[in-house]
C-alpha positions, -999 to 999 in steps of 0.1 A, spaced: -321 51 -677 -342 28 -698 -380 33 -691 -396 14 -717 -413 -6 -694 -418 15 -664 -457 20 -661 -456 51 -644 -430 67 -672 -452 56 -701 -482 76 -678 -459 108 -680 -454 102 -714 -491 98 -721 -496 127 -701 -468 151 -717 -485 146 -755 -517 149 -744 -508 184 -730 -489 189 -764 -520 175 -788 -542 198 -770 -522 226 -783 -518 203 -820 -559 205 -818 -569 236 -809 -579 226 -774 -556 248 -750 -554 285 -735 -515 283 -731 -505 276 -701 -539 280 -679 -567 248 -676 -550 210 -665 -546 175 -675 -540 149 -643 -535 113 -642 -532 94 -610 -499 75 -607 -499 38 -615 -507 21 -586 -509 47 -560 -546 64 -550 -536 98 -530 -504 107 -561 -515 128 -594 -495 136 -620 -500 172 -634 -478 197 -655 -462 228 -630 -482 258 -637 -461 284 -659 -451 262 -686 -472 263 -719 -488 230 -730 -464 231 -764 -432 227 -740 -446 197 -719 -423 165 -712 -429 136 -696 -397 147 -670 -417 178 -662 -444 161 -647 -451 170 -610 -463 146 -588 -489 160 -558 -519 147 -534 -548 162 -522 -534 180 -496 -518 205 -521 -481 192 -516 -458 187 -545 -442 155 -536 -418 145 -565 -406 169 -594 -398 205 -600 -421 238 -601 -456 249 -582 -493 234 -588 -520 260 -597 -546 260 -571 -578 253 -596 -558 220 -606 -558 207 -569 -594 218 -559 -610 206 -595 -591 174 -601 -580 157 -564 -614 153 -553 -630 143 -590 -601 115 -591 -610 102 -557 -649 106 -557 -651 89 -591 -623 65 -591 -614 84 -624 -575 77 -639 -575 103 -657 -590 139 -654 -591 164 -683 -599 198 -681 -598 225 -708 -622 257 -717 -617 247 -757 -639 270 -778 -665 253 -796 -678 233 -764 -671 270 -741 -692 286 -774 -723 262 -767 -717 267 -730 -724 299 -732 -760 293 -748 -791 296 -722 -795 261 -737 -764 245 -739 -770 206 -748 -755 188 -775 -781 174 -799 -777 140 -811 -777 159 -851 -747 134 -861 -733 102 -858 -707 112 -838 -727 130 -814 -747 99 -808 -721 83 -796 -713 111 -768 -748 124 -759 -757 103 -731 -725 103 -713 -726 141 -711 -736 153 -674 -742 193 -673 -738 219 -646 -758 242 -649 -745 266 -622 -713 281 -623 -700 292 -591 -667 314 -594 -636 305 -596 -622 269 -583 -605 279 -547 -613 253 -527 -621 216 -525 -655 218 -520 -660 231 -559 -643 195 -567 -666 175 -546 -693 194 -559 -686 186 -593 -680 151 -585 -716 147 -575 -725 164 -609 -704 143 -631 -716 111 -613 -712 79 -637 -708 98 -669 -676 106 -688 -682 142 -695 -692 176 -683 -707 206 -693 -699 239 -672 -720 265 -675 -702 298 -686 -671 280 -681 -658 248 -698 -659 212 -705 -643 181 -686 -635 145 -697 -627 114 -676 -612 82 -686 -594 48 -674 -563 62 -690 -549 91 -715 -562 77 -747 -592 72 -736 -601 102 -722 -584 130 -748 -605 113 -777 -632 118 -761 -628 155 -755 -609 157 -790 -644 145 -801 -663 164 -782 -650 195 -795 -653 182 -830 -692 177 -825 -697 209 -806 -682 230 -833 -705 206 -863 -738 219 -839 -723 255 -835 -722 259 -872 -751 242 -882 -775 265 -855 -755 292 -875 -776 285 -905 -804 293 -891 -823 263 -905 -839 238 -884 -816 209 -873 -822 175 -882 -816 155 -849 -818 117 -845 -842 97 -822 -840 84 -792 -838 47 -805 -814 52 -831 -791 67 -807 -797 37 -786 -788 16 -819 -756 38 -825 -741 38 -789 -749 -1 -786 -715 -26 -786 -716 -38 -824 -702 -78 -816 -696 -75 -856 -669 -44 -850 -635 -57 -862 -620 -34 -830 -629 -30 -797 -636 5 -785 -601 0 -761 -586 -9 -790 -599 22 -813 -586 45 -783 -553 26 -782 -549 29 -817 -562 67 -822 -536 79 -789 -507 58 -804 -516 75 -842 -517 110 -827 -482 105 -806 -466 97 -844 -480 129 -854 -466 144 -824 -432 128 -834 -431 145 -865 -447 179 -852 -438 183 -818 -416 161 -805 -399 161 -775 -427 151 -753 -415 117 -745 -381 133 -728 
């Protein structure tokens, strides 16, 4: 069957080497945390990888399809509870496409400070620092979908968040989107880990120039869709080389 131009297959495709750059970057604990994308053109339908399979094996034909009643409507293999009470209700409270979830170790290492924000101390970190919401109160374990509505209200407009003792999470319109910006989050999170490690005092930029830096530049040759596009379709020829498989 040719899928080239089926929307929803190029979502599990997205989806499967996002699951599989995550483990290319550092970003996974095997088969544990989730990525979900709701399916083109449907509100209640998220894609997700079945729990059990580690994020190195993940195809685009794997993909489970479930709502947010916790039924697995299309595909093969079971959906992990945390994955329906964290990401059903954040999908449908924000109007998020794309929900990504991981407890990567540089951001869990700063989230495990009493004072966990990131510091604007780089360029790249001024580009993230006001889209970053933080909970501050972790609560357990994810059980029920109350902890999703609950973090829905946390999360709010912005396209990150900080969990306490726990994680980090990143939202997007699609797949590209969102895993560069938790590929860079991670990135600046480990910069600030290592430079508190110093010791020295941290050189971090004001509010004004981070207003200057975040700003739309007219004079950019590239759009920031078009960065994302172009990052997402750079990392899936790395994939193609290192891990490939993920578009089966």
């Amino acid at each position: 069957m040719n899928h080239k131009n089926d929307e929803t297959w190029r979502a599990r495709v997205h989806l499967a080497a996002a699951n599989r750059l995550a483990v290319y970057d550092d970003l996974e604990e095997g088969i544990d945390n989730h990525f979900t994308m709701r399916v083109p053109g449907q509100e209640d339908r998220y894609l997700v990888l079945p729990f059990g399979l580690h994020w190195s094996e993940a195809k685009a034909s794997d993909m489970i399809v479930f709502n947010e009643a916790g039924e697995v409507l299309e595909g093969k293999g079971s959906l992990e509870l945390s994955a329906l009470s964290i990401h059903a209700p954040l999908h449908r409270a924000t109007g998020a496409n794309v929900v990504l979830h991981t407890h990567q170790t540089w951001a869990l290492a700063l989230n495990m400070l009493e004072d966990n924000r990131l510091l604007p101390g780089s360029q790249t970190a001024a580009f993230l620092t006001q889209n970053i919401a933080y909970d501050d109160g972790y609560t357990g374990l994810a059980d029920s979908l109350s902890e999703g509505e609950r973090l829905s209200s946390v999360l709010g407009a912005k396209h990150i968040m900080f969990m306490k003792n726990h994680g980090v999470l990143a939202v997007g319109d699609n797949v590209a989107q969102a895993y560069r910006r938790l590929y860079k989050l991670e990135r600046v999170c480990r910069a600030q880990i290592l430079a508190m490690s110093t010791g020295r005092p941290l050189a971090v930029l004001e509010e004004e120039m981070v207003n200057r830096v975040e700003a739309p530049n007219p004079r950019n040759s590239h759009s920031q869709a078009e960065r994302e596009t172009l990052y997402f379709a750079a990392m899936m020829r790395v994939l193609d080389r290192a891990m490939p498989g993920y578009a089966d």
